[in-house]
DRENSE-354942 format. One record per residue (C-alpha): x, y, z; residue in one letter. Coordinates in nm, 2 decimals. Layout:
> X, Y, Z, A .
...
//
This chain:
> -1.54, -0.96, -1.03, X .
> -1.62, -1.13, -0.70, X .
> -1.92, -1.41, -0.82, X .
> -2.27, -1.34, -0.71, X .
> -2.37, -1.67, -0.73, X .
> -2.29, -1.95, -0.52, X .
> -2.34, -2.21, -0.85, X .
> -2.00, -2.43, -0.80, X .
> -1.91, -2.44, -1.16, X .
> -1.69, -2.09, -1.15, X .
> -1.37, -1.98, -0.98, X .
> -1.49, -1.70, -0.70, X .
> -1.16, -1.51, -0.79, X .
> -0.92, -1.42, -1.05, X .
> -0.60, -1.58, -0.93, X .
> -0.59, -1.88, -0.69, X .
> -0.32, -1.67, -0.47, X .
> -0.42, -1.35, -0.27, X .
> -0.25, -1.13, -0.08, X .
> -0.35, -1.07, 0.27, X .
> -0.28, -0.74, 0.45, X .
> -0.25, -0.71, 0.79, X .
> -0.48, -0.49, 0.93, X .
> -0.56, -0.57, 1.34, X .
> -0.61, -0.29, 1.54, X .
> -0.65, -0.41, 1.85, X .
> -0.52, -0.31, 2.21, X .
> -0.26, -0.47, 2.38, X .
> -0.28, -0.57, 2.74, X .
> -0.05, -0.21, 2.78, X .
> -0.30, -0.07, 2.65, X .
> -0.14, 0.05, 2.30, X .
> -0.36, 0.02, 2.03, X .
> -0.20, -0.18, 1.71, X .
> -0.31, -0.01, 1.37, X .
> -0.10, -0.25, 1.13, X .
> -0.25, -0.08, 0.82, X .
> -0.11, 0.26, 0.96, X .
> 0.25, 0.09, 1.06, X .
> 0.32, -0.11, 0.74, X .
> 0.27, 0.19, 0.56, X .
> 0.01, -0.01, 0.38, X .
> -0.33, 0.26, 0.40, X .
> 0.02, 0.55, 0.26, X .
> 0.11, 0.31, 0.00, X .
> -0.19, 0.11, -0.12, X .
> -0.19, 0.18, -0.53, X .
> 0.19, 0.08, -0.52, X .
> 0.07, -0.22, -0.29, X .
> -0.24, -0.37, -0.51, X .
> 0.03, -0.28, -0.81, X .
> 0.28, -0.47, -0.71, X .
> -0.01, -0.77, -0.63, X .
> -0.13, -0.74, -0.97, X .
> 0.22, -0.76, -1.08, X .
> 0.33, -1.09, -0.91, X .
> -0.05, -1.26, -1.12, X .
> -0.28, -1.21, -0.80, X .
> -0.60, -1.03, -0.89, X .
> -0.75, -1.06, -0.51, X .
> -0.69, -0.96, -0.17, X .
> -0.80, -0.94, 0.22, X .
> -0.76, -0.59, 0.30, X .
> -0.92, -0.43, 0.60, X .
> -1.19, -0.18, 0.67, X .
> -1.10, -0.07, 1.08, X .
> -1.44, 0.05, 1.29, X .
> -1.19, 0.26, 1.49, X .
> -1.05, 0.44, 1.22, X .
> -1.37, 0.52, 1.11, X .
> -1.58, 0.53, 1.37, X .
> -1.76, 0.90, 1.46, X .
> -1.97, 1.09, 1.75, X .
> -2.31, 0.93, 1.81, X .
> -2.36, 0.70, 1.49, X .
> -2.15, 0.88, 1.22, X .
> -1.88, 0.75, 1.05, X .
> -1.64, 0.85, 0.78, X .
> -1.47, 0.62, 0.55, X .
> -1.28, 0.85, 0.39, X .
> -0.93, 0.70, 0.40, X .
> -1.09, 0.38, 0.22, X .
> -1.13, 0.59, -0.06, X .
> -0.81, 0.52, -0.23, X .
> -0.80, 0.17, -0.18, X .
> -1.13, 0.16, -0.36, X .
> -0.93, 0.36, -0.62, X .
> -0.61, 0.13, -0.62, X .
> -0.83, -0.19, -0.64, X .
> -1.05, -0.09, -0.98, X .
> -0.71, 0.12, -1.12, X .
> -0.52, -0.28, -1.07, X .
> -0.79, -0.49, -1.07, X .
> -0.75, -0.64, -0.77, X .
> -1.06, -0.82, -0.57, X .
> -1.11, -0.68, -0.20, X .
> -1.24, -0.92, 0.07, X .
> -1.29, -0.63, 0.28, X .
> -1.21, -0.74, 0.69, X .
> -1.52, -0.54, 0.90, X .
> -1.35, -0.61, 1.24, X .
> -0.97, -0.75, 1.25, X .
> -0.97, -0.77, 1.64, X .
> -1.05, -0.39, 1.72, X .
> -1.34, -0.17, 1.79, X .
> -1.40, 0.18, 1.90, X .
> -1.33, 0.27, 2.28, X .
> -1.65, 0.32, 2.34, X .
> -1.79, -0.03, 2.25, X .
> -1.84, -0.29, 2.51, X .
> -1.90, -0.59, 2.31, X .
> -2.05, -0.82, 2.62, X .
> -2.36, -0.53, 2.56, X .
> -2.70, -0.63, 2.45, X .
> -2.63, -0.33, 2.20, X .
> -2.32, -0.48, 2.03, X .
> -2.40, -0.67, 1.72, X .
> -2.65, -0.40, 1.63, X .
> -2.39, -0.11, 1.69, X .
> -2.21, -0.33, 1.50, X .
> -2.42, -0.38, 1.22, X .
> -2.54, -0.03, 1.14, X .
> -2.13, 0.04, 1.12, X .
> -2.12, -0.27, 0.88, X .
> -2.41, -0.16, 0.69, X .
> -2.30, 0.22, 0.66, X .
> -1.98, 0.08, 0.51, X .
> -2.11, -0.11, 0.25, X .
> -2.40, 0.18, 0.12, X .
> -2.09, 0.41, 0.09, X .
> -1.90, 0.16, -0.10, X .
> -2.17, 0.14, -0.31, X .
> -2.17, 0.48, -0.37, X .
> -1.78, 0.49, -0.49, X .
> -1.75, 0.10, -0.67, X .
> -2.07, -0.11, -0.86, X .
> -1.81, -0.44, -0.79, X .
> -2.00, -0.74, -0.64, X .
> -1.85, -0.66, -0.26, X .
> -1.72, -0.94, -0.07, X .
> -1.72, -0.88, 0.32, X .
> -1.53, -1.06, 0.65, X .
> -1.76, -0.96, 0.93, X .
> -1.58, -1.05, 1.20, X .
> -1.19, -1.21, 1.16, X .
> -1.11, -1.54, 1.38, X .
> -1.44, -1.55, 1.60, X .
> -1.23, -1.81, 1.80, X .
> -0.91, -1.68, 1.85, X .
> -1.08, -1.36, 1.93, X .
> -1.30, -1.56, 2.23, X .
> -1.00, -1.72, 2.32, X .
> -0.80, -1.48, 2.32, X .
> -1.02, -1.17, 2.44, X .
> -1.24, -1.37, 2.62, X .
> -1.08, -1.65, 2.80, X .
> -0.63, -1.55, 2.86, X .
> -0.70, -1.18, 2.84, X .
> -0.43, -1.17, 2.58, X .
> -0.60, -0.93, 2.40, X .
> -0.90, -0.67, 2.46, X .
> -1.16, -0.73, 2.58, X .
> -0.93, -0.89, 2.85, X .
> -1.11, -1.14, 2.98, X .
> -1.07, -1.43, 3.15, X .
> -1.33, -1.76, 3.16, X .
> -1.56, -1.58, 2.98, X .
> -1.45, -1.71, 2.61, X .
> -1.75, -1.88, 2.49, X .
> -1.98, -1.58, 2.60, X .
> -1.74, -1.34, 2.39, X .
> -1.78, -1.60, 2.08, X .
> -2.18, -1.58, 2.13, X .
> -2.17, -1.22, 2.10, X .
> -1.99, -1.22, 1.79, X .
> -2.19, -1.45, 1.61, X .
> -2.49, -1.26, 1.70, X .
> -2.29, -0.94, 1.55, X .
> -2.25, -1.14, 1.23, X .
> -2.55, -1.28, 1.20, X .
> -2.73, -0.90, 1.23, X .
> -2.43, -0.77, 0.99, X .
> -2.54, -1.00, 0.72, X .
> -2.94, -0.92, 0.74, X .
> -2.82, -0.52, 0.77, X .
> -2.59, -0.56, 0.44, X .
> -2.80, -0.82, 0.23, X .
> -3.11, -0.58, 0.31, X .
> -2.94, -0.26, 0.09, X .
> -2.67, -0.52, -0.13, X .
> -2.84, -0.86, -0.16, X .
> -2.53, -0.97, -0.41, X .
> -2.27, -0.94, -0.12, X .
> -2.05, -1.22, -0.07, X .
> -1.95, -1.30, 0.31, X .
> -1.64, -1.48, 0.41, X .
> -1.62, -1.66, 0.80, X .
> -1.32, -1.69, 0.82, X .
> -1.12, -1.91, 1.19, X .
> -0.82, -2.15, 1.25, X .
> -0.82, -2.47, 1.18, X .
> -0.61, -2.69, 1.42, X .
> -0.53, -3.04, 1.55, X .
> -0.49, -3.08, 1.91, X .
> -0.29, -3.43, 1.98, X .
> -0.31, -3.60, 2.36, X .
> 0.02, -3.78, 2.51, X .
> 0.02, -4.13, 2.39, X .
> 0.07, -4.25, 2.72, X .
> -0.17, -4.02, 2.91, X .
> -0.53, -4.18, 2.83, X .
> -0.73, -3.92, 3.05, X .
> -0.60, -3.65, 2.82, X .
> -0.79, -3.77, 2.50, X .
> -1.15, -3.66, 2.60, X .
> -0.97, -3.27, 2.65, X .
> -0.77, -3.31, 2.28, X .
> -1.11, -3.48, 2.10, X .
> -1.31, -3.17, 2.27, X .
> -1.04, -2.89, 2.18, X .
> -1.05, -3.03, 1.81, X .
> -1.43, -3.02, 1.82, X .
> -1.45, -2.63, 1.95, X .
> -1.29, -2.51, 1.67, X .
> -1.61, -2.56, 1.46, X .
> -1.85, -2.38, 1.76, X .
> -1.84, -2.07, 1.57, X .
> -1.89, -2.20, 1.26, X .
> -2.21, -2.44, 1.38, X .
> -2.32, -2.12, 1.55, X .
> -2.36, -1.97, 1.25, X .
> -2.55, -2.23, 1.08, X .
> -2.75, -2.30, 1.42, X .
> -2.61, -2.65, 1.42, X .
> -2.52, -2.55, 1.78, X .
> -2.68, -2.27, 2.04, X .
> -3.01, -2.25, 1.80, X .
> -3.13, -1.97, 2.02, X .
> -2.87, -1.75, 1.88, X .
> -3.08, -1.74, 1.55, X .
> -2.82, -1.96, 1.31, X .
> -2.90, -2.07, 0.97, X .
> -2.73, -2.20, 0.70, X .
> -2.77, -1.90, 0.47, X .
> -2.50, -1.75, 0.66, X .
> -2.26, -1.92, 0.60, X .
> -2.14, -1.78, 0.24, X .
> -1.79, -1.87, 0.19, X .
> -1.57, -2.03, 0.47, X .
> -1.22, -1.94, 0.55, X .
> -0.95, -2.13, 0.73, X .
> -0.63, -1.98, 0.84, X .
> -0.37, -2.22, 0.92, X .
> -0.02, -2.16, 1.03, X .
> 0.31, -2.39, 1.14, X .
> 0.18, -2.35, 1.51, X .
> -0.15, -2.46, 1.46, X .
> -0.07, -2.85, 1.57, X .
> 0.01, -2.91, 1.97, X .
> -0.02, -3.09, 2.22, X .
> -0.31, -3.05, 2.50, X .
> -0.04, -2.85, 2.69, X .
> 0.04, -2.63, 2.38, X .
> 0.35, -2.75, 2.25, X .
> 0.38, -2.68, 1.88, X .
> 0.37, -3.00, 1.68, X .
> 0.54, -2.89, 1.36, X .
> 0.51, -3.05, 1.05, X .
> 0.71, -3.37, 1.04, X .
> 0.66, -3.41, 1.39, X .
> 0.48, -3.74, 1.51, X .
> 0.11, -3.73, 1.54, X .
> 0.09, -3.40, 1.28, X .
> -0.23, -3.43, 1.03, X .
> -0.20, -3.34, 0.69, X .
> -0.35, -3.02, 0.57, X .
> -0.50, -3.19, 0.30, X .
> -0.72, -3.42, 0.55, X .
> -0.81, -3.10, 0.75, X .
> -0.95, -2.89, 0.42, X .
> -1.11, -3.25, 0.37, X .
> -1.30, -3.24, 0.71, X .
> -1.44, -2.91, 0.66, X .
> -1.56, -2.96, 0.35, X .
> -1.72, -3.27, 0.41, X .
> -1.88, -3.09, 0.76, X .
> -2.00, -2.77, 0.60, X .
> -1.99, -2.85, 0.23, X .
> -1.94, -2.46, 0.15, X .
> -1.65, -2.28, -0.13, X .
> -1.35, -2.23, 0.11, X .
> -1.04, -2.07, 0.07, X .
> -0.73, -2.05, 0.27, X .
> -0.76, -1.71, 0.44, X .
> -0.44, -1.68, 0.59, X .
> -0.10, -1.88, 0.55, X .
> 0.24, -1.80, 0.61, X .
> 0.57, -1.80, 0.81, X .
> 0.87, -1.61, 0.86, X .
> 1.24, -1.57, 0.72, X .
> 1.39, -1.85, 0.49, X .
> 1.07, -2.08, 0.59, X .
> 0.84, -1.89, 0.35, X .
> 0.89, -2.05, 0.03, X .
> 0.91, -2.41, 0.18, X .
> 0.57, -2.42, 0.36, X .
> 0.44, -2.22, 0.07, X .
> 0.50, -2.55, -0.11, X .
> 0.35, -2.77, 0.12, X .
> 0.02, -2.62, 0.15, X .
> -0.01, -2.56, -0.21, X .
> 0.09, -2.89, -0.25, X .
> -0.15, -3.02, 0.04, X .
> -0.41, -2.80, -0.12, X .
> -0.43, -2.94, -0.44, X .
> -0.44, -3.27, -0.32, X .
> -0.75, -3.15, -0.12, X .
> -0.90, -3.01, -0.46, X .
> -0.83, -3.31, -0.64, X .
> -1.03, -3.51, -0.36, X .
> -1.35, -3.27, -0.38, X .
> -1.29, -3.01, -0.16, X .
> -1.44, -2.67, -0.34, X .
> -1.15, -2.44, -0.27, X .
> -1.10, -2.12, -0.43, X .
> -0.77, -1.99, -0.33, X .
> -0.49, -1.95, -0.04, X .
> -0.40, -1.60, 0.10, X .
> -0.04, -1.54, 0.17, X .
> -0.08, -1.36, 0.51, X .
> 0.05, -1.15, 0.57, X .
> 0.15, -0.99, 0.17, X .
> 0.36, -0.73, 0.36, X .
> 0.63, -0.80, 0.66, X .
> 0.49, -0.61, 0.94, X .
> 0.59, -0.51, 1.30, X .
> 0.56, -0.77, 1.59, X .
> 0.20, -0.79, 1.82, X .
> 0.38, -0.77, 2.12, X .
> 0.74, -0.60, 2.07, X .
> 0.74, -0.42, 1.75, X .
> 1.06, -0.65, 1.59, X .
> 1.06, -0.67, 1.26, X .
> 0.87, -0.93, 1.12, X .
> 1.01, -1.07, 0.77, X .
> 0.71, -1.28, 0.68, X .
> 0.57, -1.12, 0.37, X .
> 0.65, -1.09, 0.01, X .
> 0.74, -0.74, 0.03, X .
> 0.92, -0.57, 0.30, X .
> 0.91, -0.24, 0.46, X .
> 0.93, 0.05, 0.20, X .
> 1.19, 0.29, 0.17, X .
> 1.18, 0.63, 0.10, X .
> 1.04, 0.65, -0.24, X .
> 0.76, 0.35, -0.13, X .
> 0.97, 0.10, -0.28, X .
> 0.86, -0.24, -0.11, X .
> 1.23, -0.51, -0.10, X .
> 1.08, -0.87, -0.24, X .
> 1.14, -1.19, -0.09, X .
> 1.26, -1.37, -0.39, X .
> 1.23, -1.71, -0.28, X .
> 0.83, -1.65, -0.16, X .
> 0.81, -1.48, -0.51, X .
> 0.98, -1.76, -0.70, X .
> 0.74, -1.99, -0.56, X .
> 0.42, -1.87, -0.58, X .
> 0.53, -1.86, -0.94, X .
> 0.59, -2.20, -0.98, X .
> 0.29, -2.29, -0.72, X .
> -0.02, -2.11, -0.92, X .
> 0.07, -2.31, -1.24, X .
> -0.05, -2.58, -1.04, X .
> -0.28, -2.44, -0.87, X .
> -0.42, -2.31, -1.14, X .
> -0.43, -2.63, -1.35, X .
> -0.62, -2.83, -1.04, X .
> -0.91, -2.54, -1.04, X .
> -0.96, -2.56, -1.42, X .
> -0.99, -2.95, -1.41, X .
> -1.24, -2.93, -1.12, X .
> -1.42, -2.65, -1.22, X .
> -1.41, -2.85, -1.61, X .
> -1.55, -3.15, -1.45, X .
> -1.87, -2.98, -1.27, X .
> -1.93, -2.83, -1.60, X .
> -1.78, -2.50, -1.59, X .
//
């Protein structure tokens, strides 16, 4: 079970490994609307899915919950087809961190509207009363996934809806105001719900021999926490921050999140690239909340080895402090491309077959077997040594 309690001296999780499923359903700039939970076969094949988690020794997982797919005239909605992934999760044990909005929302929604965070909220809240109806789990929720990439990406290239352009820090206002009124909605009919923030983490480097470029890569590395200072109304007060919403704090870190100010991927071994280790550091020290790794991964024969790294940069991050609960292998499932539809082999599992048999990556699976011993033996001596 998900802890109530944020006490430091107990694991939030079962299994220091979770398995992240992807679930965006936003539109493209085509307008075609992704639904990677429908695509992966995932929302088909979700007690075979959580089994085959269980399985492998991870007892948690991000899974999502989309507004779209649930979303109803006026203010109705229907949550029916989460019903069986409530069922797979207590039938295998497996801990949900259930995604509120993974880049989508109903076609109806403008979310520059004075309306949006509450629209939002009562959709939040109306989730959570009917989970409570079907599971009496502690429920831990994402309210919004990547505030930042979202603003940046919705709000300032137009890569993704809204499709906007210069408009990016507005966007990332609007959702912190949704998450803020999300987490008053659902604490006022679950007060034991857990809440995970979770954005990328990233180091922006200048050109050594370009000195007016080191005010833009110092402010680019400082945006990244906006949201998260939002929240805790560190920055923008007005918004209505505190720091009692900021519950759990997740970071999502990928090969490509290190460049260069014109965004050329500094991958790791490169000159200039920072340790993961020393970035987990930074926001712990800064926010000094549980964290977890929320999202991790890479594709084809690249899997296993930066599996190892940031398990290995993780535990040297727990050894030096840093309250982390866990790293999600994101995604769990290979998944079709954003933009193209190509087949993505990133997961542990691939796509099914016929009879919902999922292929497994057995290098990925290999190591995270030999990762979570470690893993596992860093969280027991922390959590021994506050007294756990």
């Amino acid at each position: 079970m998900i802890r109530s309690t944020r006490d430091g001296r107990a694991p939030l999780f079962g299994s220091m490994f979770l398995g992240g499923f992807e679930c965006s359903c936003h539109l493209r700039r085509d307008g075609t609307r992704r639904d990677l939970a429908a695509s992966t076969r995932h929302l088909e094949l979700v007690d075979g899915d959580y089994a085959r988690l269980a399985a492998v020794g991870s007892r948690a997982a991000r899974d999502g919950v989309s507004w779209v797919r649930a979303a109803r005239s006026g203010d109705g909605y229907d949550f029916s087809f989460a019903k069986p992934m409530v069922r797979a999760a207590e039938r295998h044990r497996i801990q949900v961190i259930w995604d509120l909005m993974h880049f989508g929302w109903p076609h109806d929604v403008d979310p520059f509207a004075p309306s949006f965070a509450s629209r939002f909220a009562r959709y939040a809240r109306a989730f959570v009363e009917w989970l409570g109806s079907e599971t009496d789990s502690t429920p831990m929720l994402a309210p919004v996934n990547e505030m930042s990439f979202l603003a940046w990406a919705g709000g300032d290239v137009a890569y993704m809806n809204p499709f906007e352009t210069g408009r990016g820090v507005e966007l990332k206002t609007q959702l912190v105001r949704a998450t803020i009124e999300t987490i008053e909605e659902i604490r006022a009919v679950c007060p034991r719900a857990r809440f995970l923030t979770p954005d990328p983490i990233i180091h922006v480097l200048p050109f050594p021999d370009h000195p007016d470029n080191h005010a833009r890569a110092r402010a680019e590395n400082a945006s990244q926490y906006q949201a998260w200072d939002m929240l805790i109304g560190r920055a923008w007060p007005s918004l209505g921050g505190d720091p009692k919403y900021l519950d759990v704090l997740g970071v999502n870190f990928y090969p490509h999140n290190q460049f260069t100010v014109d965004r050329t991927t500094v991958f790791r071994g490169g000159q200039g690239y920072k340790p993961l280790s020393a970035m987990l550091l930074e926001v712990w020290e800064r926010y000094r909340r549980p964290m977890i790794v929320s999202e991790t991964g890479t594709e084809d024969d690249e899997r296993a080895p930066w599996l190892a790294y940031v398990a290995d940069e993780c535990i040297t991050a727990i050894e030096a402090g840093c309250d982390l609960h866990g790293i999600t292998i994101y995604p769990i499932v290979s998944h079709p491309g954003w933009d193209d539809d190509r087949h993505c082999h990133n997961g542990l599992w691939d796509y099914a077959d016929d009879k919902g048999e999922r292929p497994v990556h057995e290098p990925l699976r290999a190591e995270m077997e030999k990762q979570r011993t470690r893993l596992e033996a860093a969280r027991a001596r922390k959590f021994s040594a506050n007294g756990g």
